[in-house]
N, C-alpha and C positions, 0 to 999 in steps of 0.2 A: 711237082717240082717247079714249074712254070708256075702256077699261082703264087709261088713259096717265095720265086724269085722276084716275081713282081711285087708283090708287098714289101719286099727287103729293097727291094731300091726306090721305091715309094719312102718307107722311115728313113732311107740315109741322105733323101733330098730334101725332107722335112727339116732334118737336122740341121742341115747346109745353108735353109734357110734361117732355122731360128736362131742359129750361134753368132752369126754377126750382129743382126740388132740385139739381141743381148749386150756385147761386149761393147758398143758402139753406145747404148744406155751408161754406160759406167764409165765413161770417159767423163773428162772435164768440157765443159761449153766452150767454146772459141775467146780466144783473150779479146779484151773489153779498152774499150779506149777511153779516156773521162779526161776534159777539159776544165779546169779549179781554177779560180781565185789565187793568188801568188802565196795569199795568207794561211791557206789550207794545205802550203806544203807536207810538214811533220806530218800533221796529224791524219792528212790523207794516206800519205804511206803505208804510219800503222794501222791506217783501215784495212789498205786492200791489202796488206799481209795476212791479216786475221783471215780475211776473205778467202783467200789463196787458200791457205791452212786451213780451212772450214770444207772447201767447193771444190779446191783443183784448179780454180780460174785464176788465170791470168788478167791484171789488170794493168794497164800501161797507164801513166799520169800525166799529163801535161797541164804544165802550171804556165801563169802570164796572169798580167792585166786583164781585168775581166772584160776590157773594151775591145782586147788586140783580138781574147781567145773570141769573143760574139762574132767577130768580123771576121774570122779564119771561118766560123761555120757559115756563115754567111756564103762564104767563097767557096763552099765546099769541102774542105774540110772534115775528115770522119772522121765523128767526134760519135759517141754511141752516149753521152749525159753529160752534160754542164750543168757546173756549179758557178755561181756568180755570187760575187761578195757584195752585189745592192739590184734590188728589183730593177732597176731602168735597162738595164743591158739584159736580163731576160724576159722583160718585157718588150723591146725591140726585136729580138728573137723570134717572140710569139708573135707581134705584130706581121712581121712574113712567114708565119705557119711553116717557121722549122725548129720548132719543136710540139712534143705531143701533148697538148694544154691541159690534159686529165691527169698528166704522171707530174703535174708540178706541183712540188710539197717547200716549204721553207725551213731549210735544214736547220740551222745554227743561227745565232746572235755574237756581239762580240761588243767592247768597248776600246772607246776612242784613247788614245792617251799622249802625254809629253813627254818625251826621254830627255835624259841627257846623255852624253857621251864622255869617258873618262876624264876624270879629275873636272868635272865643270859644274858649276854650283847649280844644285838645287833650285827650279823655278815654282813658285806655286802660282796653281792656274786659281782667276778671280777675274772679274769687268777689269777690262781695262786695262791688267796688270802690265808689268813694263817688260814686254816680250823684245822689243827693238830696243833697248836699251843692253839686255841681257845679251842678245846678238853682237850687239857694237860692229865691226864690220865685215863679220862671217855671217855664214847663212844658217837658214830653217829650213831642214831635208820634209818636202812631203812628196806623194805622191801628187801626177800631173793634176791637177784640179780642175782641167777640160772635160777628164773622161774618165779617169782611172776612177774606184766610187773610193777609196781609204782620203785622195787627194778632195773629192768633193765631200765628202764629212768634215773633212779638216778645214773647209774653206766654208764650211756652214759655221762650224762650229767658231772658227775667228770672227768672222763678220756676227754672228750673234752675240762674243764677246767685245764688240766693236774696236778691234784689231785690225781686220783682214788689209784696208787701206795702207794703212800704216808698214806693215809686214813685208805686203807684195815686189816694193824690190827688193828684198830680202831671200825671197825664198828660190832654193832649188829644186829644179821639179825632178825626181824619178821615173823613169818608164814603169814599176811599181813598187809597191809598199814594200817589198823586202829588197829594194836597190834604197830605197831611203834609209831605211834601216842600217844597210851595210856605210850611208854616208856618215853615219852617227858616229857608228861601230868603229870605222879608221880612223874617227875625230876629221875628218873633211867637214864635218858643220856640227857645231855644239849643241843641237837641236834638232828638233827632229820629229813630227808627226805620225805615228803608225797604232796597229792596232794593239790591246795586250796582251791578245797573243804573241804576237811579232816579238813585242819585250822579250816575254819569257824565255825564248828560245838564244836572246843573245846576250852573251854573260856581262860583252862591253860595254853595256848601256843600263840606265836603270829609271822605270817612271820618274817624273817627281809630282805628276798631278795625272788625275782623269778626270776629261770632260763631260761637262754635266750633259746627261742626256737628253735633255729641252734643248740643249745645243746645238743639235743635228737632226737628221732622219735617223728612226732606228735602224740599227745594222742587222738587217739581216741577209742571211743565206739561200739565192732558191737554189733549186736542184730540179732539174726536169730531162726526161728521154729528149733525144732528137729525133724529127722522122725519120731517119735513118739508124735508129739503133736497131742491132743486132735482137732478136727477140729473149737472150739469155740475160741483157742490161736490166732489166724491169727488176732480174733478183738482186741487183745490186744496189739498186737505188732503194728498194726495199729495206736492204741490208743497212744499210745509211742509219734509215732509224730505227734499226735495231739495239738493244739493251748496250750489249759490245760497243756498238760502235758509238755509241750516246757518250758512254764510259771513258772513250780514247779520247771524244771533242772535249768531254766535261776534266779531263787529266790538262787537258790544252789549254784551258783557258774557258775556251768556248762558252756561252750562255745556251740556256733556250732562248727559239724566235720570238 
């Protein structure tokens, strides 16, 4: 009976042991924190919905200028993967080795474009063309063009259509590209620089030209871990270029890099 007993409670600490990690296996990973690009609103969303819906994870978004969100990581900041809407701000990043330089992939592409904003004529982009005449004494919404990257395309891309002179009292700056966007959108400035993504998502506004791409830097998207991400981040950046998620950028607008 003593052997009988000792083996019986020997199996039921076995159990005891293995039923937690079990059910602790089948849990979802710990939610994920991901700093984007302003522009990557929408269609980030529907990523990490898909994600959620796929995994069980949780993913929180925060969106900003890709200049403000570098600098919030910079300051500490848990961030578990930035996406930045032009290499120089994750390449500052890397520069101080926080983030992890082997998980950085180049998400997306995008193009540059001119909206207008209701009821305002049609401008087509050309050298030259008569941007400050079109203006007359309302402004051209772009992104800040110190640091935001939507604002530094837009200021490549003037100054290469030999514009940007011309323009610069002219133009109001955004803290970022979908605060320009919303200046269009009000009719607070008949114009307005953002990307086409951005367009698409606002009914008030409509291109009326895209800039030629010798114009600018191309746009692209990196995406890279922090040293500080959570070790369940890796599937989601993963996830990024997955088929799905290709699918949601390429409904957006998005390009490949």
């Amino acid at each position: 009976m003593s052997i009988n007993r000792r083996a019986l409670n020997f199996s039921l600490a076995a159990l005891v042991v293995v039923f937690p990690f079990g059910s602790a296996s089948s849990q979802p990973a710990a939610p994920l924190t991901v700093f984007a690009a302003a522009s990557l609103t929408d269609s980030l969303k529907a990523v990490a919905q898909a994600y959620k819906a796929k995994t069980g994870t949780e993913v929180t978004l925060s969106f900003g200028a890709s200049s403000t969100l570098a600098r919030q990581i910079e300051q500490g900041a848990g961030a578990d993967l930035f996406v930045s809407a032009d290499s120089d701000w994750m390449d500052y990043l890397q520069k101080k080795k926080l983030i992890a330089d082997a998980s950085r992939k180049n998400l997306v592409g995008n193009r540059l474009v001119l909206v207008a904003g209701p009821g305002v004529k049609p401008l087509k982009i050309a050298p030259h063309f008569d941007l400050v005449g079109a203006l007359g004494d309302r402004r051209l919404a772009l992104a800040d063009p110190a640091s935001v990257p939507a604002g530094k395309y837009a200021k490549e891309a003037l100054t290469s259509l030999g514009l940007w002179d011309q323009v610069t009292p002219k133009v109001v700056q955004a803290e970022n590209v979908r605060v320009a966007l919303e200046y269009v959108a009000r009719g607070e400035a008949p114009y307005g620089i953002v990307y086409a993504t951005d367009a698409k998502v606002a009914s008030a506004v409509r291109i009326t030209g895209i800039f030629p791409e010798n114009s600018h830097a191309p746009i692209v998207y990196p995406a890279a871990l922090t040293k500080t991400a959570s070790p369940s981040a890796k599937a989601f950046l993963d996830f990024l270029g997955s088929a799905q998620a290709r699918g949601i950028f390429e409904n957006a607008g998005f390009t490949k890099p």
